[in-house]
VOPAGU-2260 file (C-alpha; in pm, 1 decimal, decimal comma):
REM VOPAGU-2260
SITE   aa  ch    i         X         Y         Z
SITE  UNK   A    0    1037,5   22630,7   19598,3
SITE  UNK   A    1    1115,0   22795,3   19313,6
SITE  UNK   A    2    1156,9   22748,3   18919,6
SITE  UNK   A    3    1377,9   22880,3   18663,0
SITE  UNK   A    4    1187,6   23190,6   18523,1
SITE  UNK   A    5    1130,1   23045,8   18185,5
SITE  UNK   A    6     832,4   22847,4   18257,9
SITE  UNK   A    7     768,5   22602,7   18002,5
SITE  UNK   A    8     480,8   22402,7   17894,0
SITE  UNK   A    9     422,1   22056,9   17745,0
SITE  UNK   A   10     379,4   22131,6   17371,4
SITE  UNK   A   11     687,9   22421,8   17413,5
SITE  UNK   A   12     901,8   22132,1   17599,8
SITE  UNK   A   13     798,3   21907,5   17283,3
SITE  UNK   A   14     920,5   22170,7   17016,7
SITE  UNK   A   15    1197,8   22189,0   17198,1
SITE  UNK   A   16    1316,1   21821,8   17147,3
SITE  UNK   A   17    1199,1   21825,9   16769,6
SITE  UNK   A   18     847,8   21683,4   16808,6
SITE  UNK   A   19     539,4   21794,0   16713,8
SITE  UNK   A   20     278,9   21942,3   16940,9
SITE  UNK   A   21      28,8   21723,1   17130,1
SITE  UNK   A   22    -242,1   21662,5   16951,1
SITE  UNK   A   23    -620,2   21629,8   17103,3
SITE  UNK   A   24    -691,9   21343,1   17291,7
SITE  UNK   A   25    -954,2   21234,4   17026,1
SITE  UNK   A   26    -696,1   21194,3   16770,7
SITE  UNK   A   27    -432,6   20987,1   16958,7
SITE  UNK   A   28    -625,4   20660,9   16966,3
SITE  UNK   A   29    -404,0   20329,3   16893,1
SITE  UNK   A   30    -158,1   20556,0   16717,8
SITE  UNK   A   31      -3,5   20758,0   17007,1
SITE  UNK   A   32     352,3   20740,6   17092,3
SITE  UNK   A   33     483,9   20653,5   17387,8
SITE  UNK   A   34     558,7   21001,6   17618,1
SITE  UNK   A   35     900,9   21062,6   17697,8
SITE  UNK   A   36    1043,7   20949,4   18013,9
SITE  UNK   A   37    1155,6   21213,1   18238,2
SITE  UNK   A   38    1465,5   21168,7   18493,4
SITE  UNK   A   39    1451,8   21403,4   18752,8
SITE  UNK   A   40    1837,8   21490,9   18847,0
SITE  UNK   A   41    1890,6   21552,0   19256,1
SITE  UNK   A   42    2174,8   21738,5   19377,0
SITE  UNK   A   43    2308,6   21988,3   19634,9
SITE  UNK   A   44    2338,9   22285,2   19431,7
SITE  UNK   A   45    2378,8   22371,0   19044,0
SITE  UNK   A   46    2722,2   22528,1   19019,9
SITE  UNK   A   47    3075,2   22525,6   18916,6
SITE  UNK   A   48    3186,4   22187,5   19008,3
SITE  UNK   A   49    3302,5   21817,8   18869,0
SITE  UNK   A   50    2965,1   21625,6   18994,8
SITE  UNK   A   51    2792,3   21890,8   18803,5
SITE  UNK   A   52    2981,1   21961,4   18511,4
SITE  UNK   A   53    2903,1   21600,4   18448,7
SITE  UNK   A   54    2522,8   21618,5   18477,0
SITE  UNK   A   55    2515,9   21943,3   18248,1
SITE  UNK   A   56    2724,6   21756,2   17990,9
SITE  UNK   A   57    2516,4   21394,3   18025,3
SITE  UNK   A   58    2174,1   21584,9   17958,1
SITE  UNK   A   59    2330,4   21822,9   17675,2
SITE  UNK   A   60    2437,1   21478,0   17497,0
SITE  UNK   A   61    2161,2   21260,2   17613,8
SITE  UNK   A   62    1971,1   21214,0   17271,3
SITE  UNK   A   63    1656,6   21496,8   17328,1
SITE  UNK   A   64    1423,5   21266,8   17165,9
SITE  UNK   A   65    1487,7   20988,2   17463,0
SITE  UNK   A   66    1422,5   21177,3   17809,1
SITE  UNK   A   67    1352,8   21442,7   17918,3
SITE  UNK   A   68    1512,5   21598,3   18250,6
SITE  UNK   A   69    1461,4   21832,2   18549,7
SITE  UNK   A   70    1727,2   21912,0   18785,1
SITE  UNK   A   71    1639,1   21932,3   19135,1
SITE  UNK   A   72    1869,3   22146,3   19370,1
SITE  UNK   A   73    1843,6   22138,0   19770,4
SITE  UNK   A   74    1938,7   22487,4   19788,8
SITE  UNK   A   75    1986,3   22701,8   19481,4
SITE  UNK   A   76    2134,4   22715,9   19145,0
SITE  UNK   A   77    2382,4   22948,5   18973,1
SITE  UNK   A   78    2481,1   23099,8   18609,1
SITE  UNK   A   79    2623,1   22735,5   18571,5
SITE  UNK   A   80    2300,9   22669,7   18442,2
SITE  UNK   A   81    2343,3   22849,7   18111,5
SITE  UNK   A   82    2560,6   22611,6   18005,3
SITE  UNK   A   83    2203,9   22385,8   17967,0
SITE  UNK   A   84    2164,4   22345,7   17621,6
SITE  UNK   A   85    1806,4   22272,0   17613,0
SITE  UNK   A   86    1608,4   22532,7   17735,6
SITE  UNK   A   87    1345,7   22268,6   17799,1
SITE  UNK   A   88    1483,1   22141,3   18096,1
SITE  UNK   A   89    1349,2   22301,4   18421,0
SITE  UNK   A   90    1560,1   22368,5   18733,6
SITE  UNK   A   91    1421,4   22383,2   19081,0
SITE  UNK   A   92    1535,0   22527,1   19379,9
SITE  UNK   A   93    1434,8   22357,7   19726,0
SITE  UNK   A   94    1600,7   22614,0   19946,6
SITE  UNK   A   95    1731,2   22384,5   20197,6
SITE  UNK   A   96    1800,0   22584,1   20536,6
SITE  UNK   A   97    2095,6   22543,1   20715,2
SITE  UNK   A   98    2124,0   22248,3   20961,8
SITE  UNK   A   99    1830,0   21956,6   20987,9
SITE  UNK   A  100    1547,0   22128,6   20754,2
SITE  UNK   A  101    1281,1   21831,6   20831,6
SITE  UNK   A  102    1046,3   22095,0   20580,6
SITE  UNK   A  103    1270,2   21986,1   20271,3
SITE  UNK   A  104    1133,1   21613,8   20244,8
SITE  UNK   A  105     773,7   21737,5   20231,5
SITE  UNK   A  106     888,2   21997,8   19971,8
SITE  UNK   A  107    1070,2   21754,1   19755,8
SITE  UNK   A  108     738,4   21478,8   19776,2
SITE  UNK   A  109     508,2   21694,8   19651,0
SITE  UNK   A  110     729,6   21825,8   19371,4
SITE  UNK   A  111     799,4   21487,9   19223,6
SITE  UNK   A  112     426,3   21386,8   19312,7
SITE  UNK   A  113     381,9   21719,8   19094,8
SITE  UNK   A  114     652,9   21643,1   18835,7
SITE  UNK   A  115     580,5   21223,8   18838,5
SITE  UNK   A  116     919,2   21139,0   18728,7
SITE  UNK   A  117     981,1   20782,6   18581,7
SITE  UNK   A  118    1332,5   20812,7   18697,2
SITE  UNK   A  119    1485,2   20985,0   19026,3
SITE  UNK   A  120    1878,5   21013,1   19011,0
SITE  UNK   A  121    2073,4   21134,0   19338,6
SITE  UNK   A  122    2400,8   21183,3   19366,7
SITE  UNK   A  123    2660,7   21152,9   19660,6
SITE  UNK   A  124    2552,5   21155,0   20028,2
SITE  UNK   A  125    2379,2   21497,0   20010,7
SITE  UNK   A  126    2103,0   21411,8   19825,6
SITE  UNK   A  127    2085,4   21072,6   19900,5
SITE  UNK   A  128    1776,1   21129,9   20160,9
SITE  UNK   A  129    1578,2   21230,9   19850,1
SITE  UNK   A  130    1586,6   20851,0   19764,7
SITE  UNK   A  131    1274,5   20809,1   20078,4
SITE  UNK   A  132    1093,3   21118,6   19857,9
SITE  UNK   A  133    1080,4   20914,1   19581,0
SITE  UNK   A  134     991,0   20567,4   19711,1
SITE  UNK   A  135     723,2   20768,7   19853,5
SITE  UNK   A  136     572,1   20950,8   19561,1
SITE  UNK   A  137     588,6   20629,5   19358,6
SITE  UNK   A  138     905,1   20677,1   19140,6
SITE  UNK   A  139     927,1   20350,8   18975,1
SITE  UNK   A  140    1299,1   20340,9   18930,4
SITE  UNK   A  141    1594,3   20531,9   19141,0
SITE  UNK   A  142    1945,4   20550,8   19115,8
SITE  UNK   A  143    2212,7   20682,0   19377,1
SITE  UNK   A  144    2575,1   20774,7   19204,1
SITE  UNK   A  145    2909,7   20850,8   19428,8
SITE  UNK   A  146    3090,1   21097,1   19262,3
SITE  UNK   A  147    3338,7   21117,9   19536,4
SITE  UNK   A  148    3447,2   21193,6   19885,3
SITE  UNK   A  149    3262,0   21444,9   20096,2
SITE  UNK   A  150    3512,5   21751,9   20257,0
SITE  UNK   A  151    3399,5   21596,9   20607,9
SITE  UNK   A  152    3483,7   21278,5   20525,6
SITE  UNK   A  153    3787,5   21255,8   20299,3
SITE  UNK   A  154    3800,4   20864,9   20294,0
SITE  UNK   A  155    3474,5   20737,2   20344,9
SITE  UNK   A  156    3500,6   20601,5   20728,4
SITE  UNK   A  157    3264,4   20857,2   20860,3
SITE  UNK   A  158    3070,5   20546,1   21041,3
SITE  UNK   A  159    2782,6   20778,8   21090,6
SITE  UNK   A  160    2762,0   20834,0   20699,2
SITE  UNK   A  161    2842,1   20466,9   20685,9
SITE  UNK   A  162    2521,8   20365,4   20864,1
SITE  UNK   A  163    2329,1   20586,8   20681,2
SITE  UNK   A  164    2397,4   20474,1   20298,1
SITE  UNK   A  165    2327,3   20178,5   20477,9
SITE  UNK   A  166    1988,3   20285,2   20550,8
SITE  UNK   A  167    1872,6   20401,7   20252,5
SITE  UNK   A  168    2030,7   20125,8   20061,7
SITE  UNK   A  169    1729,0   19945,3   20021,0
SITE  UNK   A  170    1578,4   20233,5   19819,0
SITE  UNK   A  171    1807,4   20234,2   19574,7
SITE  UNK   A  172    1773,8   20018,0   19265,6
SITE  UNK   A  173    2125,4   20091,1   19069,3
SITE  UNK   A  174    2451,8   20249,1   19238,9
SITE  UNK   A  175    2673,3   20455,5   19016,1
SITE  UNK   A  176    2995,4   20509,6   19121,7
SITE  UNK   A  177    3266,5   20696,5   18919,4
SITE  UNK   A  178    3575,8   20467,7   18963,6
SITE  UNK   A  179    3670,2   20096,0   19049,2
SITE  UNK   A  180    3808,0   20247,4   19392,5
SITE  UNK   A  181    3447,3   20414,2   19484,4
SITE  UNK   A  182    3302,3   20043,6   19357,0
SITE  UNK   A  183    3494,0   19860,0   19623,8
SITE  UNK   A  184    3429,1   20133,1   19830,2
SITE  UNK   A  185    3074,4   20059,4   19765,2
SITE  UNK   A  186    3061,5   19678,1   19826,0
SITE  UNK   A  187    3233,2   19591,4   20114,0
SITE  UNK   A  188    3198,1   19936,5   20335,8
SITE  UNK   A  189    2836,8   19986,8   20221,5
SITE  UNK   A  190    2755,8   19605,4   20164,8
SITE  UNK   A  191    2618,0   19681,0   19869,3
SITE  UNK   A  192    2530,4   19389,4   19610,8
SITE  UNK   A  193    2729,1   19347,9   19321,0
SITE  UNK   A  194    2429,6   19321,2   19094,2
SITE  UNK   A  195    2278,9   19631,1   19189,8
SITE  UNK   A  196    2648,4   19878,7   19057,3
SITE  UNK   A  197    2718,1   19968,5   18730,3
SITE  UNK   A  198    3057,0   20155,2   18757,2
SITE  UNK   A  199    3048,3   20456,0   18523,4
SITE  UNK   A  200    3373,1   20676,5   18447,5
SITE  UNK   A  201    3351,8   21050,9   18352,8
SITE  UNK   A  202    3377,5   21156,7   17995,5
SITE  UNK   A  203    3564,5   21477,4   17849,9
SITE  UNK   A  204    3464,4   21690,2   17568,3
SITE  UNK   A  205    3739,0   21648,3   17365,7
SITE  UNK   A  206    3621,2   21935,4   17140,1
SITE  UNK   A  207    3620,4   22186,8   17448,3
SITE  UNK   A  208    3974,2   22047,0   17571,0
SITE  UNK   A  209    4221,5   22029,4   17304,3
SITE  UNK   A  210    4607,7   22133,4   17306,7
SITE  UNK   A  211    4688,4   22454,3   17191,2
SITE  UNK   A  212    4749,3   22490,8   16818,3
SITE  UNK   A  213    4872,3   22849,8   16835,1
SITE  UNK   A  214    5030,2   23098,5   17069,9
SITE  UNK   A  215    4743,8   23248,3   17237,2
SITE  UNK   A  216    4793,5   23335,7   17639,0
SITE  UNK   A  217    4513,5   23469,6   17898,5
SITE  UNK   A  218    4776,4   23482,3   18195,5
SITE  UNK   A  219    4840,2   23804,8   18298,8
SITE  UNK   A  220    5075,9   24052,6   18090,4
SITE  UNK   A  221    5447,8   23990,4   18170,5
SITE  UNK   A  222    5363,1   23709,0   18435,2
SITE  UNK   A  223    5506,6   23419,4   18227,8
SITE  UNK   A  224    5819,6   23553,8   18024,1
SITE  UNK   A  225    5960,8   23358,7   17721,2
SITE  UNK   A  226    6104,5   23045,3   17852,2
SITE  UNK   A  227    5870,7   23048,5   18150,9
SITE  UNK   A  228    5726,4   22700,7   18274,0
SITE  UNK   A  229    5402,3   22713,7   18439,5
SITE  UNK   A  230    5239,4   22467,0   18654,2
SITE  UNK   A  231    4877,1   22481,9   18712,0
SITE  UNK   A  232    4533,1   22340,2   18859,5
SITE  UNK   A  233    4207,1   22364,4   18882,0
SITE  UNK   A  234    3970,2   22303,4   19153,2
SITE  UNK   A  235    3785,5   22467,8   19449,7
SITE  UNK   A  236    4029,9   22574,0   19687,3
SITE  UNK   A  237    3914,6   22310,9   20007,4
SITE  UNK   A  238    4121,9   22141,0   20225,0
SITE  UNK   A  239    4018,1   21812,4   20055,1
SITE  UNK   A  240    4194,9   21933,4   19718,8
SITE  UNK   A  241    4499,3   22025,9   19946,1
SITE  UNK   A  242    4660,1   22316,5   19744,5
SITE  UNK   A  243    4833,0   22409,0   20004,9
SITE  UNK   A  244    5053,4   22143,7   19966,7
SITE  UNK   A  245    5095,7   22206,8   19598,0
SITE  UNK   A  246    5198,5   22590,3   19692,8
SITE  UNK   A  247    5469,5   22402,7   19948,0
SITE  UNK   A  248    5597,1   22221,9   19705,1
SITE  UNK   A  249    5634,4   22504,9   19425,4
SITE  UNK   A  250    5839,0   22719,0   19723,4
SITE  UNK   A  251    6043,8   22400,6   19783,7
SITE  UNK   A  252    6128,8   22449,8   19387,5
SITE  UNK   A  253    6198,0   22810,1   19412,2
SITE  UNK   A  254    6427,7   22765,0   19691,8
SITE  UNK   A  255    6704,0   22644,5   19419,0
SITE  UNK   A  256    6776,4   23037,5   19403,4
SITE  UNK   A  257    6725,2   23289,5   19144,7
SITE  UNK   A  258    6701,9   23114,5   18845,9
SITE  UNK   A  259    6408,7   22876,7   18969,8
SITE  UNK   A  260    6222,0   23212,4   19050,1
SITE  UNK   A  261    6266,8   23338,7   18660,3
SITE  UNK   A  262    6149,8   23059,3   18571,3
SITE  UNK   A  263    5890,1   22905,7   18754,7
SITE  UNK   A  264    5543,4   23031,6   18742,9
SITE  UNK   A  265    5215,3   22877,4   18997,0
SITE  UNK   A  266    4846,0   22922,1   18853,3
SITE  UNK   A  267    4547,6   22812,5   19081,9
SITE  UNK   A  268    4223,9   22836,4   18964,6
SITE  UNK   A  269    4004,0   22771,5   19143,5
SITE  UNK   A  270    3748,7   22935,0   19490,4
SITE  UNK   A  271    3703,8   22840,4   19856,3
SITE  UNK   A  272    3825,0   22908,9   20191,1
SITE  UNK   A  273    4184,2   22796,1   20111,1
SITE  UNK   A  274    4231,6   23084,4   19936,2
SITE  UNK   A  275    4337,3   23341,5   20216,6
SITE  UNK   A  276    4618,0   23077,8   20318,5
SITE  UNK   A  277    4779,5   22987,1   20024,2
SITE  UNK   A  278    4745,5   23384,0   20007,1
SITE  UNK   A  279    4961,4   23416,5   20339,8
SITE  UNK   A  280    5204,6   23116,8   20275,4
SITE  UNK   A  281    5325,0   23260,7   19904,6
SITE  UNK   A  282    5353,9   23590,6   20054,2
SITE  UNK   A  283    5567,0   23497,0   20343,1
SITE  UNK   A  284    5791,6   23379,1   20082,0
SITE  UNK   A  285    5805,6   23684,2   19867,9
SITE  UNK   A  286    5628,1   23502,4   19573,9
SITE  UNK   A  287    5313,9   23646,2   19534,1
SITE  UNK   A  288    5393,2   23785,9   19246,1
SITE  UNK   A  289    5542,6   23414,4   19094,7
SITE  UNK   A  290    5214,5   23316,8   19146,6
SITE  UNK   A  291    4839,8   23379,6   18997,4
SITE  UNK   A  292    4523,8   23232,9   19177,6
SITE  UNK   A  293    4242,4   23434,5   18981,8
SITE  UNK   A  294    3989,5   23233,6   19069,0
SITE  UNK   A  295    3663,2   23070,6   18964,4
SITE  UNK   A  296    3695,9   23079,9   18567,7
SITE  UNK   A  297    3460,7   23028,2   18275,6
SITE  UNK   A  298    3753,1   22984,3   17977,8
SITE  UNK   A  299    3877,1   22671,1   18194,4
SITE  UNK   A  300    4008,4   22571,6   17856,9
SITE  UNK   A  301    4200,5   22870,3   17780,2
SITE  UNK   A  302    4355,8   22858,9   18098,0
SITE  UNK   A  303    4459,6   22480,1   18073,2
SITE  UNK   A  304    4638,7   22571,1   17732,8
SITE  UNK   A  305    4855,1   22838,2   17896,2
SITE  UNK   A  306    5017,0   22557,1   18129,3
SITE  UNK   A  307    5248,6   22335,6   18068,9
SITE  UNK   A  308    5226,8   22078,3   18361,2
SITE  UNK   A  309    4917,2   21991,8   18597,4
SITE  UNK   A  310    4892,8   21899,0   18919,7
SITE  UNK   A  311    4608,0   21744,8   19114,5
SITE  UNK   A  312    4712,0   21746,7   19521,9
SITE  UNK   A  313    4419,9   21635,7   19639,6
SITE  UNK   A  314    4400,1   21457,8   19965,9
SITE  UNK   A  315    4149,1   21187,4   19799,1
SITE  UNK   A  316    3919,0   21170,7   19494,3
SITE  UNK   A  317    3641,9   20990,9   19285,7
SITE  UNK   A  318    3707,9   21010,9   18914,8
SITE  UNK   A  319    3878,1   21371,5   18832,6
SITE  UNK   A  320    3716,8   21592,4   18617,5
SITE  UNK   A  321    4038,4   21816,3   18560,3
SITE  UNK   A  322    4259,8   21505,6   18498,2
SITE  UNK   A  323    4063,6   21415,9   18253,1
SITE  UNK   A  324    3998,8   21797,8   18129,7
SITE  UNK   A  325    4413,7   21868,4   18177,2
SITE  UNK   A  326    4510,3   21517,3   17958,2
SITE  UNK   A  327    4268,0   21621,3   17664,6
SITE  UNK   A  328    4431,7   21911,2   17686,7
SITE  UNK   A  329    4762,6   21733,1   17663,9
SITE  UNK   A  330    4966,6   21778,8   17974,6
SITE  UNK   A  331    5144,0   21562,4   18165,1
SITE  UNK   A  332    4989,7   21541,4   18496,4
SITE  UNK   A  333    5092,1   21508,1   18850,8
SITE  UNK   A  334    4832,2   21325,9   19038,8
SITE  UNK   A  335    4835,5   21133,3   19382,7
SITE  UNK   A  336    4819,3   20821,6   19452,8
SITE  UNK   A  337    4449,3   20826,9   19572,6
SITE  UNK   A  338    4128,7   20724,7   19529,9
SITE  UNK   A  339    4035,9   20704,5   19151,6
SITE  UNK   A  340    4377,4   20900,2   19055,3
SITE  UNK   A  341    4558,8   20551,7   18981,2
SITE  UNK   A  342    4263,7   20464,8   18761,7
SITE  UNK   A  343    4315,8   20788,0   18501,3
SITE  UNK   A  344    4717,3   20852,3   18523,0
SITE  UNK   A  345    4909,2   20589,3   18405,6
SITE  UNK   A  346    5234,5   20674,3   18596,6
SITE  UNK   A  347    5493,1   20681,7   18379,1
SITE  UNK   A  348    5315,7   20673,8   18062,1
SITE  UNK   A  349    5089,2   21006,9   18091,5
SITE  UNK   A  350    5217,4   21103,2   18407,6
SITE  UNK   A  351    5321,3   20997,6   18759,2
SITE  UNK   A  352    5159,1   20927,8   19121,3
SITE  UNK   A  353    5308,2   21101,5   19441,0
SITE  UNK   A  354    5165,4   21061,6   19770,9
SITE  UNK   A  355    4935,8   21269,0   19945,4
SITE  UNK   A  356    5036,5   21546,0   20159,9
SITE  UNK   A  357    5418,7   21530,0   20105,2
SITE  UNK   A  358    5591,8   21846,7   19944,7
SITE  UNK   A  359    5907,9   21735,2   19934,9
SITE  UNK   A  360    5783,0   21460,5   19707,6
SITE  UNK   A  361    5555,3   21635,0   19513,1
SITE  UNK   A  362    5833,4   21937,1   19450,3
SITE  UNK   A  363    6086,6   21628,4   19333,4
SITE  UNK   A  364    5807,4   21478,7   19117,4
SITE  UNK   A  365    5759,9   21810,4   18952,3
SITE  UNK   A  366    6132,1   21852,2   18939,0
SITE  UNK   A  367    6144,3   21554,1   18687,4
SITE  UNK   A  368    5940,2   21734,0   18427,2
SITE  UNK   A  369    6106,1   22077,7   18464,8
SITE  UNK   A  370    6460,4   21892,5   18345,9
SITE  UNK   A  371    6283,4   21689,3   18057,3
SITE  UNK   A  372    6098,9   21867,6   17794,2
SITE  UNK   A  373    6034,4   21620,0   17569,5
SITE  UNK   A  374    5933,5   21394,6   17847,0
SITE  UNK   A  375    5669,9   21664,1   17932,1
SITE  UNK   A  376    5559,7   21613,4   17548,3
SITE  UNK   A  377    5554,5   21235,6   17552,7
SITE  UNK   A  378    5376,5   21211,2   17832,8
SITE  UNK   A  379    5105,6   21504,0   17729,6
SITE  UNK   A  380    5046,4   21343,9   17404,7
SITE  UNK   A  381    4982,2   21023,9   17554,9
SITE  UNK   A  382    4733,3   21144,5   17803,6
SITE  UNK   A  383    4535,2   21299,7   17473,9
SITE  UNK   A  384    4565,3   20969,1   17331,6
SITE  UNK   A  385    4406,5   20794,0   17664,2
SITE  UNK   A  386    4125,8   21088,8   17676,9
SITE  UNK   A  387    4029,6   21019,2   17316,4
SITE  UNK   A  388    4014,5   20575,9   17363,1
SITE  UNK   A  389    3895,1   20569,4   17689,5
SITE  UNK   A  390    3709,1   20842,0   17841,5
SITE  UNK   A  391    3498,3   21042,4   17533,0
SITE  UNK   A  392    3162,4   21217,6   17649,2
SITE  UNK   A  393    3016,0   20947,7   17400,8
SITE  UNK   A  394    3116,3   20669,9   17609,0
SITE  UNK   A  395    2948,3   20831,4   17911,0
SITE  UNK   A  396    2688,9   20900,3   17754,8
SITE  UNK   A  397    2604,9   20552,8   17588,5
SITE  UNK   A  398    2728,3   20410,2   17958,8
SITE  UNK   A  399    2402,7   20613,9   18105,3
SITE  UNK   A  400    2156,1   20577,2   17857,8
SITE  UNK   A  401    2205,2   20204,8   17906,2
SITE  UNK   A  402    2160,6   20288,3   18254,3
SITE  UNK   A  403    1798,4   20446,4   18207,9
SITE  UNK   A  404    1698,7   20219,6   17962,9
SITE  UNK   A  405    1760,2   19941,5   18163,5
SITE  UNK   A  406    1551,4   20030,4   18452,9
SITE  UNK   A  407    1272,9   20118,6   18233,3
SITE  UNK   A  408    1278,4   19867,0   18014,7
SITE  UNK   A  409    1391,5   19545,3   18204,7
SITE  UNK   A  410    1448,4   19369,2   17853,7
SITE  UNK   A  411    1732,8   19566,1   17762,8
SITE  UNK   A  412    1872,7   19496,5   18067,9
SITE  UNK   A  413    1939,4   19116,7   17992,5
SITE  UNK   A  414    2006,2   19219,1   17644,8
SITE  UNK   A  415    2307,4   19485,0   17749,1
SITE  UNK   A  416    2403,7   19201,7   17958,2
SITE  UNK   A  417    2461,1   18962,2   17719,3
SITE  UNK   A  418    2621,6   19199,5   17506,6
């Protein structure tokens, strides 16, 4: 396995959440604190992604003083993890191999054997076999979130993956799961009991994701003339996000003749194996140069600011991190009608719901923005509005940390309860 190169030790890792160094043994006595609970995070791989944009952002607002964290990664890790505030939190790298690696499981016991976590947190079906790990090596309290559909199994039927969040079920102390629809989801396809979810939304820095207050672009020079409307997304470029869709419906738009292509402008951000076919379709049409797909981005935020609509195609979908990113931002957004999209866009009050893999009704749905400006304002501002009541990072944040405490703590439990 292997560690992030800054190796850290205990009385480092205590300066680095504003306490003092240990002191010797002799002079703890009666008067020593309690240590610091440490959550070990599990996941796939540290990189640019929803499910792990929301762990970096939980443990950079997750009071330092309360736990203490280590992120666990089946495979590897990228520069995503510089956006870890703390540098006290380790990252570890399991190096999963590529089909059944049976290695792994003994590789993951005797790191949290070495690391004796008081809290193991998966998350979605990749990890979720780390859950036996942890029974194993004595983790006293584990949690399993569901951040969302899996590309080989857009809806959650996959009766193979049925059977085996089945199996593990009884592993797992507290499910997680990032929208009402994943909750259902959760009960009666997983037969999981009621008193064992705590449904969680995402938060958005609202700080990061603002609307623009001044005329600042990043798009390419001449790409979006004065007058210029551009609709945009975000995402990795899989067919579970379905841009192609979104690209069918933008040449659908530009088929109204010249003065659609003046004005209309496509920006994708966004990597994956999509890319070479969205590539192909635009440029079968002659519009390659209508449209900019530059993509995996770190000024997200810039990027958002240069558009002035969003769409989310996706074919299904937990709790969006871009809605949520695009509506602090405040743009109307396009959604469909799937999975946890109902649950974020109001439709007709911060945007609108079109179903899934239809261009013709995406294109008209887009349509009814491009021919009302000011509806294209209401509905942005309203969205902002939603971000700032409903789904703040401090919400989240408070949501989890009740979460932890909980399972630690069973008192708090009855006490959060009764709240």
């Amino acid at each position: 396995m292997t560690k992030t190169a800054r190796i850290v030790s205990k009385d480092a890792a205590a300066a680095a959440v504003g306490q003092n160094p240990a002191p010797d043994v002799a002079q703890l006595q009666d008067r020593s604190p309690a240590p610091i609970p440490l959550v070990a995070h599990l996941i796939y791989r540290l990189d640019v992604g929803g499910l792990e944009n929301g762990l970096v952002n939980l443990i950079n607002r997750l009071p330092a003083g309360r736990y203490r964290h280590a992120i666990i990664c089946l495979t590897g890790y990228t520069g995503f993890r510089q956006r870890l505030r703390n540098p006290a939190v380790e990252i570890y790298a399991l190096h999963k191999r590529a089909g059944q690696d049976w290695g792994l499981y003994r590789r993951l016991w005797r790191l949290l054997r070495q690391l004796k976590p008081d809290i193991l947190h998966t998350r979605n079906l990749a990890a979720l076999e780390g859950q036996l790990p942890g029974f194993l090596a004595g983790i006293r309290y584990r949690i399993h979130s569901e951040h969302g559909w899996d590309v080989f199994d857009v809806d959650g039927t996959n009766r193979r993956y049925i059977l085996l969040r089945r199996l593990f079920r009884p592993l797992v102390h507290t499910y997680i799961p990032l929208s009402k629809d994943l909750e259902r989801w959760l009960r009666e396809s997983i037969q999981v009991a009621g008193h064992k979810i705590v449904q969680i939304y995402n938060g958005v820095d609202t700080e990061r994701f603002h609307p623009a207050v001044e005329v600042h672009t990043v798009l390419p020079d001449g790409f979006a003339p004065p007058g210029a409307v551009v609709i945009g997304t975000v995402g990795r470029l899989q067919s579970v996000k379905d841009q192609f869709t979104l690209v069918q419906a933008f040449l659908c738009l530009l088929e109204q003749g010249p003065e659609a292509r003046a004005r209309l402008r496509l920006l994708i951000v966004g990597e994956g194996e999509l890319r070479p076919r969205l590539l192909e379709l635009l440029g079968a049409a002659n519009a390659l140069e209508l449209a900019w797909l530059p993509g995996a981005r770190d000024d997200v935020p810039e990027l958002m600011r240069c558009m002035d609509l969003f769409v989310l195609p996706s074919i299904n979908e937990g709790i969006s991190n871009t809605i949520l990113e695009a509506m602090a931002t405040g743009l109307p957004v396009i959604a469909t009608n799937v999975g946890g999209n109902p649950e974020l866009v109001v439709d007709g009050v911060t945007g609108c719901l079109a179903p899934p893999q239809n261009p013709a009704a995406l294109a008209a749905a887009i349509q009814g923005y491009l021919d009302d400006p000011e509806r294209r304002r209401r509905h942005g501002a309203a969205g902002r509005q939603r971000c700032e009541s409903q789904f703040s990072l401090e919400r989240m944040v408070k949501d989890y940390e009740v979460v932890y405490d909980a399972g630690l703590w069973p008192a708090k439990k009855d006490v959060a309860a009764s709240a």
